[in-house]
N, C-alpha and C positions, 0 to 999 in steps of 0.2 A: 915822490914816494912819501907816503904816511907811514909814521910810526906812534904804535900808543900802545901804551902799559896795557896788559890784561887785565880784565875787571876781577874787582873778589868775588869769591865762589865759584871761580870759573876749573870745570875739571876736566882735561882732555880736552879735544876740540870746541865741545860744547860752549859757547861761553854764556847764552842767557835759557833759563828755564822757566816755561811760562804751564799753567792752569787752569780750572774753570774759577779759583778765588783772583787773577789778576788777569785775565782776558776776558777784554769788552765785548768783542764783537769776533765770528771764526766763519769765512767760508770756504765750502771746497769745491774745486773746478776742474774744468781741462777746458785746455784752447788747443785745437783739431790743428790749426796749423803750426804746434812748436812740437807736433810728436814726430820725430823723424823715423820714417818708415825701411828707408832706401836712401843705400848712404854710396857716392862716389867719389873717388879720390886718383889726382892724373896727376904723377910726379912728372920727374925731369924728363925720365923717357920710357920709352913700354913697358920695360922690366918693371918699373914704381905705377902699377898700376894696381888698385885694388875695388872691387865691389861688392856691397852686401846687403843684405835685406834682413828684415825682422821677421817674428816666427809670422806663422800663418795667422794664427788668432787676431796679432796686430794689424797685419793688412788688412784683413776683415774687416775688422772691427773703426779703424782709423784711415784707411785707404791708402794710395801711393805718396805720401808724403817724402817727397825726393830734397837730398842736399846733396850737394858736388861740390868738391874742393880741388882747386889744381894748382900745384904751387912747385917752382923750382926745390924748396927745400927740401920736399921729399924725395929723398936718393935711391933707397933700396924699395922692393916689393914688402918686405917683414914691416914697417914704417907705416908705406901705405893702409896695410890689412890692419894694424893696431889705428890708428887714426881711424878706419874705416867703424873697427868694432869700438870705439869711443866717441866715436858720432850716435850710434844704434844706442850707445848706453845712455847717453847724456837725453837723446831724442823719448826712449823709455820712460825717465824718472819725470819728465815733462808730462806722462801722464794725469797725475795728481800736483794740482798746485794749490796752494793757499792762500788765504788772504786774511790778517788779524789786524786787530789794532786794541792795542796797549797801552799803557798812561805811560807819558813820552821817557824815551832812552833814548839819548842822543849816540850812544855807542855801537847801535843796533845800523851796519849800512851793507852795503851789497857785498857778499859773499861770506857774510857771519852765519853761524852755526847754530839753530834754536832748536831745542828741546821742549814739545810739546807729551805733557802730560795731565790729559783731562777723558776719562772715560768712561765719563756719566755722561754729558751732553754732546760730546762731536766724537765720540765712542773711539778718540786715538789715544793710543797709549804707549809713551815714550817713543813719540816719532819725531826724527830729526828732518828737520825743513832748511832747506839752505836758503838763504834770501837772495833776492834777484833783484829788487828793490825796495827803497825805505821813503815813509812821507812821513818829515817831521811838522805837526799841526800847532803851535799860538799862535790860538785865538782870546782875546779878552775878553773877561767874562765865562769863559768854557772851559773845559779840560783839556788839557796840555795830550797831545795824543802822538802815536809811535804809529803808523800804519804801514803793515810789513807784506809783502807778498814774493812768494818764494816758491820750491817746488823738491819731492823726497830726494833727500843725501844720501 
């Protein structure tokens, strides 16, 4: 277990906010296979079973992208069906990912909270990105760099 003080300026979940005056470099993506289309979930016994799909547009657009989860812990069917529709959800926000890189914060690591607010060049405006990975870069001679990549909170 990690424990570490919250940084200053930090309000609500948010804890770092970033711009077009202190972001280097901003891309935005999707990778086809982290958008879960089709989600199934096999509890302990028939009754914890639950299955679901995304709207039509997603299947469309993204295809059968299937997850199954089968695990004793889930007991009841109400379990299943929430697990199922937090699979859809998680699978969703995986449409839009990002990738920046920052002059280095070491504070910035997987599952921190950034605030992106720059709507002259990557035309996003206070959009919250959860990170999913952090690359801390010294190198000598260069600039000390944060490279973040994450996907919408």
């Amino acid at each position: 277990m990690i424990i570490r003080d919250v940084p200053d300026g930090v309000e609500g979940d948010v804890e770092f906010e970033y711009d077009s005056s202190n972001i280097f470099r901003l891309r935005r993506y999707t990778e086809l296979t982290d958008i879960t289309t089709v989600a199934s979930v096999i509890g302990i016994d028939d009754d914890a079973v639950a299955d679901g799909t995304a709207t039509y547009q997603m299947l469309n657009q993204y295809g059968r992208n299937i997850k199954s989860i089968s695990s004793g812990f889930i007991l009841t069917s109400d379990r299943a069906e929430q697990l199922v529709d937090d699979m859809l959800d998680a699978g969703s926000k995986r449409q839009n990912r990002y990738e920046l890189e920052v002059a280095l914060n070491p504070y910035i690591w997987k599952s921190s909270l950034i605030k992106i607010n720059d709507p002259t060049i990557s035309l996003l405006e206070d959009k919250l990105i959860r990170v999913e990975s952090t690359n801390h870069s010294y190198r000598a001679g260069s600039q000390q760099t944060t490279r973040v990549r994450g996907y919408d909170a």
